[in-house]
NULOTOR-699876 format. One record per residue (C-alpha): x, y, z; residue in three letters. Coordinates in pm, whole numbers, plus 50000, padded with zeros to 5 digits. Layout:
! residues N
XYZALA;...
! end
This chain:
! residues 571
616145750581445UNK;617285745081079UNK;615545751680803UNK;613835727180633UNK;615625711180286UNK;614035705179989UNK;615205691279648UNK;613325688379349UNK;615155665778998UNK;613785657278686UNK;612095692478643UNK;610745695778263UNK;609125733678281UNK;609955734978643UNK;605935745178681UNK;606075721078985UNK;608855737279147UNK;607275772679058UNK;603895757579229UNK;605505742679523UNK;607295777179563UNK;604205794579648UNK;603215768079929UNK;606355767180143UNK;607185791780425UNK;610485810880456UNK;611875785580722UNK;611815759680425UNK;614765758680139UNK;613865746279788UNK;616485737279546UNK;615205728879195UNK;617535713478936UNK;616415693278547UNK;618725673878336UNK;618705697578077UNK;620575729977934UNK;619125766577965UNK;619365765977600UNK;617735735877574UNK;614595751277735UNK;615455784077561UNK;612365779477300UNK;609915768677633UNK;608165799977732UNK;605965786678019UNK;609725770278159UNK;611185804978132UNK;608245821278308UNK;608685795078601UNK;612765800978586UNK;611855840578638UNK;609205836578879UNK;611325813279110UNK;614565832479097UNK;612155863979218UNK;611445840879527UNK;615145835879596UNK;615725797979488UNK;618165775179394UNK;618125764979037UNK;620585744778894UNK;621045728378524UNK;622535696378359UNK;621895673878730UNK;621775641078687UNK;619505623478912UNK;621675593978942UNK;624765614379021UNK;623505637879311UNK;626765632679502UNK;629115644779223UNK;626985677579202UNK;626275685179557UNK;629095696079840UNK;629295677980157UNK;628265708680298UNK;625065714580057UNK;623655675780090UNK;621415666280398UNK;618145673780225UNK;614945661580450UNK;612565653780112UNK;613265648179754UNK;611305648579491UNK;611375629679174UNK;608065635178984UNK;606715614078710UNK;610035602378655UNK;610995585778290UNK;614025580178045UNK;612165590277746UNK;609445580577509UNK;611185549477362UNK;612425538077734UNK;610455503977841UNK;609475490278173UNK;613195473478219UNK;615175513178126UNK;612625531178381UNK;613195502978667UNK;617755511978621UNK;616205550978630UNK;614775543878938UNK;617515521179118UNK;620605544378979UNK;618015576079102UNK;617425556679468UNK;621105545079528UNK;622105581879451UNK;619695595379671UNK;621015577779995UNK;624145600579898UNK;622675632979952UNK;619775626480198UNK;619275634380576UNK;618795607480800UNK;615415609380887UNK;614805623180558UNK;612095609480264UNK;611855606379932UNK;609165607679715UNK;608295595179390UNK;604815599779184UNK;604325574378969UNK;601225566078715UNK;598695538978807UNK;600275504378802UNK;603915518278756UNK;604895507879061UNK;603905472379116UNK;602215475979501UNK;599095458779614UNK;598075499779637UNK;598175501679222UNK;594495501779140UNK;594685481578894UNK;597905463178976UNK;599575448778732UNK;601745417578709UNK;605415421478897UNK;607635419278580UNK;605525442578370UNK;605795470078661UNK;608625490778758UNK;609225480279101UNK;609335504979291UNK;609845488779654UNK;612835467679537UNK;614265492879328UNK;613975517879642UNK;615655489579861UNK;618585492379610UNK;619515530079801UNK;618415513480175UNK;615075525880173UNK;611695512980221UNK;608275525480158UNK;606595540880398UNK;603075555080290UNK;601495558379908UNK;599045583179812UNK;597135596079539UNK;599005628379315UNK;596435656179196UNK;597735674678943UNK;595075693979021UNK;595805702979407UNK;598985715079271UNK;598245747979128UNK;600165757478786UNK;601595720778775UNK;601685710678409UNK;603455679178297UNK;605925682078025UNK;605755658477724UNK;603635650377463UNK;600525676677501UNK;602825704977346UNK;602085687876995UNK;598725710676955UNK;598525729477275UNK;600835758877332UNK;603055767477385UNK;605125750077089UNK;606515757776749UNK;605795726376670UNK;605425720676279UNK;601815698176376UNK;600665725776593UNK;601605752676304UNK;599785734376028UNK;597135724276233UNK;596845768876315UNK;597325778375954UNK;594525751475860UNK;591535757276089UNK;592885799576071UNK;592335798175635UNK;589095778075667UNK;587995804575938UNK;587865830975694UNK;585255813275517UNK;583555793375793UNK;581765797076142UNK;584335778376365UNK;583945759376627UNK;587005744976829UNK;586245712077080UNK;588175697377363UNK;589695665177251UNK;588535642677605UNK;587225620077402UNK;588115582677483UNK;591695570877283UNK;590125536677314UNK;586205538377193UNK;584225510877304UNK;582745492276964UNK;579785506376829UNK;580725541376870UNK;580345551376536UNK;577315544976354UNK;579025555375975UNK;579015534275713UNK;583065528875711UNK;583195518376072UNK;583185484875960UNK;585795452675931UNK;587845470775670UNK;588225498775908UNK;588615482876188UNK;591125458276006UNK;594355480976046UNK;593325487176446UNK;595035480176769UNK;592565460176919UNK;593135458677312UNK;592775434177586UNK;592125446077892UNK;593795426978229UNK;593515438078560UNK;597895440178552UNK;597395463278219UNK;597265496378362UNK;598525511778024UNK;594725498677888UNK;592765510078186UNK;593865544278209UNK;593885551877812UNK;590185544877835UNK;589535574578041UNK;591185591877717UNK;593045623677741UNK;595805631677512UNK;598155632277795UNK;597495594577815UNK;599645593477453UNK;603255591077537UNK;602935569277791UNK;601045543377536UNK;604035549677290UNK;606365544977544UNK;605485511877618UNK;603545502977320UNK;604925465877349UNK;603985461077725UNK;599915463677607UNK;598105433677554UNK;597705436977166UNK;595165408177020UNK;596455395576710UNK;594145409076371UNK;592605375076228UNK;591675392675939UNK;593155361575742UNK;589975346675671UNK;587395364075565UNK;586495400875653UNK;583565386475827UNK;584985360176096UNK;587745384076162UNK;585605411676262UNK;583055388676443UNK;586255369876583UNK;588305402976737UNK;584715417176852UNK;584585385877068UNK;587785386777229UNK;587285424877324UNK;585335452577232UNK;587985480177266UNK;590405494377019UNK;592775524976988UNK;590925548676752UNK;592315544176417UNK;590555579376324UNK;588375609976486UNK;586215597476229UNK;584745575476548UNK;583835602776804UNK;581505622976514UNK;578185604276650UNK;578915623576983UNK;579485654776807UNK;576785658176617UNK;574405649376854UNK;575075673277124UNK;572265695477133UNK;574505729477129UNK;575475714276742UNK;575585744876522UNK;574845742076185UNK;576535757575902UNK;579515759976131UNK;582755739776124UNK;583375720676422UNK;587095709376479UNK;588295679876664UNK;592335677976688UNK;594305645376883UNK;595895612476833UNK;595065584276661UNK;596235546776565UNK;596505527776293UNK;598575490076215UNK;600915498175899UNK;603635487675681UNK;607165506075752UNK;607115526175463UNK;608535560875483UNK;605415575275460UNK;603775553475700UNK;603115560876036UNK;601675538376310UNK;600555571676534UNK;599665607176399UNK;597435637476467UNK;594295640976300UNK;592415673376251UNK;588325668576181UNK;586185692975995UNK;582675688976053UNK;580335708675897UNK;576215701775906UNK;574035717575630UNK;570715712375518UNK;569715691775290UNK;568865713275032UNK;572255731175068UNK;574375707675084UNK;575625704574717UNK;576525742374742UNK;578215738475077UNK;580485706975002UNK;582025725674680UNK;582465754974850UNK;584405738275123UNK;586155715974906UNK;587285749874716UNK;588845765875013UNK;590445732275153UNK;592045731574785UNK;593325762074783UNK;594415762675154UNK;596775728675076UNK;597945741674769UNK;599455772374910UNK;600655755775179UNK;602655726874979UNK;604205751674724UNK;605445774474965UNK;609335751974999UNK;609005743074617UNK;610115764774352UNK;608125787874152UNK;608445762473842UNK;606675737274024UNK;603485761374142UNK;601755764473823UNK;600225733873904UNK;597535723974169UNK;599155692474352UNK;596045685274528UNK;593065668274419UNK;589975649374548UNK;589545616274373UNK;585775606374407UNK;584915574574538UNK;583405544274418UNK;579685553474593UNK;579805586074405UNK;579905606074702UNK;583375608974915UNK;586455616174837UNK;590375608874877UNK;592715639774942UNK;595595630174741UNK;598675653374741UNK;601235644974386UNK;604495640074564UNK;607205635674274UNK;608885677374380UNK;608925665874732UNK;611505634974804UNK;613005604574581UNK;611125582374814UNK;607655596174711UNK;607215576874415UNK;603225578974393UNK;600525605674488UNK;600105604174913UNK;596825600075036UNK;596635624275325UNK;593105625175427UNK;589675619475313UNK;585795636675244UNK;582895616275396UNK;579125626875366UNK;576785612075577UNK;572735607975571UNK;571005621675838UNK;571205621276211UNK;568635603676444UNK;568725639676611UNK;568985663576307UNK;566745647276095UNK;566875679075833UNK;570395683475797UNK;573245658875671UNK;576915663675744UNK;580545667275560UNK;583515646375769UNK;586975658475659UNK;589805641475832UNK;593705656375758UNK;596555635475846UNK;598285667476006UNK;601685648276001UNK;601995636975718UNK;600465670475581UNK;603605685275792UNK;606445660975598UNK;605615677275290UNK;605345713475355UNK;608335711175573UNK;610715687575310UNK;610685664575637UNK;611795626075483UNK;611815608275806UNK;608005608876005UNK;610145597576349UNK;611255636676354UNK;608075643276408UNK;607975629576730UNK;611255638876911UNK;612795658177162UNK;615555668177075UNK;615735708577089UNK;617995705976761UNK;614745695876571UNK;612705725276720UNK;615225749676620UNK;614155747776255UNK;610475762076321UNK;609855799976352UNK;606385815476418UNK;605275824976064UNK;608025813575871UNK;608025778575629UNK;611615769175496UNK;613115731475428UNK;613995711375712UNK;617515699875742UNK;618445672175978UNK;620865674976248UNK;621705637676239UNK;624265632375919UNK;624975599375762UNK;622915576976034UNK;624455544575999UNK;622465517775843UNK;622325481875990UNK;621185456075714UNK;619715419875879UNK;618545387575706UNK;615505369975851UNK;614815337675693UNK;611635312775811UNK;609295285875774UNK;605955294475769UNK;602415274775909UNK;600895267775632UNK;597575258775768UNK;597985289776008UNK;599575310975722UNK;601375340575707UNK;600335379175829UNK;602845403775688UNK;601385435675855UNK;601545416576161UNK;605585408376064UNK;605855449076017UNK;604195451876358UNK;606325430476575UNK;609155442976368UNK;608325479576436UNK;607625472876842UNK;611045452976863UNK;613295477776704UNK;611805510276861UNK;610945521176532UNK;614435517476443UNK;613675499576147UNK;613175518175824UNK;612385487675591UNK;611345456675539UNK;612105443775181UNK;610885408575060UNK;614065388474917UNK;612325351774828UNK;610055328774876UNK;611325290374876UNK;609325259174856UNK;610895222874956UNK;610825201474687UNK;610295172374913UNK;608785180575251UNK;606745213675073UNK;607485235075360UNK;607385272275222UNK;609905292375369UNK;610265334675286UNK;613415353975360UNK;613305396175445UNK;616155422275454UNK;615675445175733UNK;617325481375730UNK;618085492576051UNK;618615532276111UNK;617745564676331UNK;616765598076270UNK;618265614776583UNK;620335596176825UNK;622965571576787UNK;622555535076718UNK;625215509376716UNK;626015474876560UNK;626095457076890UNK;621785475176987UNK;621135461676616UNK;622235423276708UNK;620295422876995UNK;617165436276864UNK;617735412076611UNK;617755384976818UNK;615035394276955UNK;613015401476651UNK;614275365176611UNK;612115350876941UNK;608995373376926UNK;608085360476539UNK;608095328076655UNK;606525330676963UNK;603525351276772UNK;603705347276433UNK;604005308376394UNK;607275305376210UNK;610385288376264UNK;613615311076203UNK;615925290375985UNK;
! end
């Protein structure tokens, strides 16, 4: 009888193939093959403990296959496999619905090259991703990736559906986005994130939490006093559907959850901020529609901290993840970034003593951290300071950015110092909130211009970051072509005009392609009175190539969406 034929694509760490390994009997042949490079997983440690561990077992790895060419890297004698695999399949974080449905067709076609005839494949999708009556919740057919007609594509049909457990699957960890904080990574987050909560622990109790708390916090989480309209005003508020699967499953919030909302952060249902008139109509106005947001902070998950009743005073507990926020496109500006909390209870009576002493350390922790790529002229200075507030007790972390980059023209803001009253638990004790913006805290000590770095793949990027050592960044990517665009329309004037709302549909458009919006004029009919504004939009990327011919068409589009949701009439 012949052996059995297996063959695994897409690998990331190849912990799948290494868990799958230890299931099969010796009758059963397992080849395992990813798109990448060994030296582009050189700098993965867990993928180069899997690599060793299978090649002890005896099997097939292979490099650089693409899963929509099996038949140009497979003999006629090595093809006839009875199941392939293709798990969690995806063309990257800025790939929509419309990229991952090709994937899937090229991937299905390409299949029916190398498969047996009575042989399956399979495919594990997330919820809603493929479009079946099975998806629980199912979304609409044209927002899915549709997987029985992209299947039919290669000849084949589907034949059963069942749930994935990562969990059944011993070892199995999915590659992607949770290597920001968790490790392995050299990540420059993860390392500033370390050096951070490491300094503070030399002073400080620590206390490190799981982030599982939700990415989309029902209203009314937070009972502080700056969970209010203004907060809430720069917040992706969500609608959930039944079709938006994206929604449903980010509400069950783990930071896995992340990518996939950035991946298709224009296929959520995003309700529109109304925040046009009046602070208090637009909050009572969005809390109507829906009572569900992406966190714009941690700062909304320290109600559930601090009334646990394992809460240890006097000790610093740390909360590190995601979060969201509606911006310009600035270069400083970032719509997602990780967020470190601090939060330290004290009683009341200490409390003065507590705050300057941690305010102190935090000083002295970001100072030595954002002189280290400077040079020595420029660290006889502090560049940090905490700007009080106008209620006389929080602060502003502001960092002076003039040594840093020509396009840091004013002092960054790059987190904050909250004090709140009392708990209804801890009714002795009151608490210090201090939120970091760890990515923006990263650009600076790093010389990194360009926050999109921050969040690729690219192994060239990665190479610049060794374990305990800080030094400038220098890009890989030189002279990026720029792409300059006119937009000119008339506006409602009854409905008026959002701008962060124009930076918003501009930045889901482009794919965060564009680097900035400039205002050219403003120009009022003399007879009909119609008010019409005109922008200049710089298109450009930080690490892969864009040409003049994606610009146009993103343009176009750019074109459609504003007046579709913006109420304006392109001229």
């Amino acid at each position: 009888m012949a052996p059995r034929r297996l063959l695994l694509v897409g690998e990331g760490n190849f912990s799948f193939a290494a868990a799958l390994s230890e299931t099969l009997d010796q009758s059963t042949q397992l080849t395992a093959t990813c798109l990448q490079r060994p030296a582009e997983l050189a700098r993965d440690p867990l993928a180069w403990e899997n690599l060793q561990c299978l090649r002890e077992r005896g099997i097939d790895v292979r490099f650089g296959v693409d899963c929509t060419q099996l038949a140009d890297v497979f003999e006629l004698h090595e093809r006839e496999f009875d199941q392939i695999y293709f798990i969690f399949p995806h063309c990257g974080r800025k790939a929509g619905v419309a990229k991952n449905r090709e994937l899937l067709a090229k991937f299905f076609q390409s299949c029916a090259d190398v498969l047996a005839e009575e042989g399956e494949v399979h495919v594990a999708l997330c919820r809603g991703q493929g479009g079946t009556p099975a998806d629980k919740p199912q979304r609409e057919w044209h927002n899915s990736w549709q997987v029985v007609a992209m299947a039919a594509l290669g000849g084949l049909i589907l034949s059963d559906v069942y749930p994935f457990s990562c969990k059944a699957v011993a070892g199995y960890k999915c590659t992607g986005y949770r290597g920001f904080l968790e490790a392995p990574s050299c990540h420059p987050i993860k390392t500033i994130n370390e050096k951070l909560i490491a300094e503070l622990g030399k002073v400080f109790p620590l206390k490190r939490l799981k982030c599982s708390y939700p990415l989309l916090p029902q209203e009314g989480t937070s009972v502080l006093p700056f969970w209010n309209c203004d907060f809430l005003s720069a917040a992706f508020w969500i609608s959930l559907h039944e079709d938006n699967s994206n929604s449903e499953s980010l509400t069950g919030g783990t930071s896995q959850d992340v990518e996939d909302f950035l991946v298709s952060f224009s296929e959520l249902s995003l309700l529109k901020n109304p925040g046009r008139d009046g602070k208090e109509e637009a909050c009572e106005g969005t809390c109507g529609q829906a009572k569900i947001c992406l966190r714009p902070s941690l700062l909304v998950h320290v109600q559930d901290v601090i009334e646990v009743p394992d809460f240890l005073s006097g000790s610093l507990h740390i909360l590190s993840g995601p979060v969201f926020q509606k911006c310009h496109i600035l270069p400083f500006t970032m719509p997602a970034f990780h967020e470190t909390l601090f939060i330290l209870g004290v009683n009341q009576n200490l409390k003065d003593g507590c705050l300057q002493s941690l305010l102190d350390h935090l000083k002295g922790i970001l100072d030595s951290l954002l002189t280290q790529t400077l040079p020595e002229s420029s660290k006889l200075s502090s560049l940090v300071k905490f700007v009080l507030q106008s209620n006389g007790k929080d602060y502003m972390i502001r960092v002076k950015t003039h040594n840093f980059s020509p396009d840091c023209t004013e002092d960054l803001i790059i987190g904050s110092v909250i004090t709140s009253a009392t708990s209804v638990i801890h009714k002795d004790q009151c608490f210090v909130f201090v939120s970091m913006n760890l990515d923006l805290l990263a650009m600076l000590v790093w010389c990194i211009s360009d926050w999109r770095m921050l969040w690729t793949f690219d192994n060239r990027f990665l190479k610049n970051f060794v374990p305990g050592k800080i030094e400038p960044f220098k890009s890989h990517s030189l002279y990026p072509p720029c792409y300059v665009h006119d937009v000119s329309f008339w506006i409602d004037q009854k409905k008026g005009f959002d701008e962060l709302e124009f930076h918003t549909v501009a930045r889901a458009v482009s794919q965060d392609t564009i680097i900035s919006i400039q205002f050219l004029s403003r120009f009022q009919h003399p007879k009909t009175q119609q008010v019409s504004l005109c922008y200049r939009l710089t298109y450009q990327t930080c690490d892969k190539a864009l040409t003049q011919q994606q610009v146009a068409s993103m343009q176009s589009q750019f074109r459609k969406e504003i007046q579709q949701h913006l109420y304006v009439i392109p001229r």
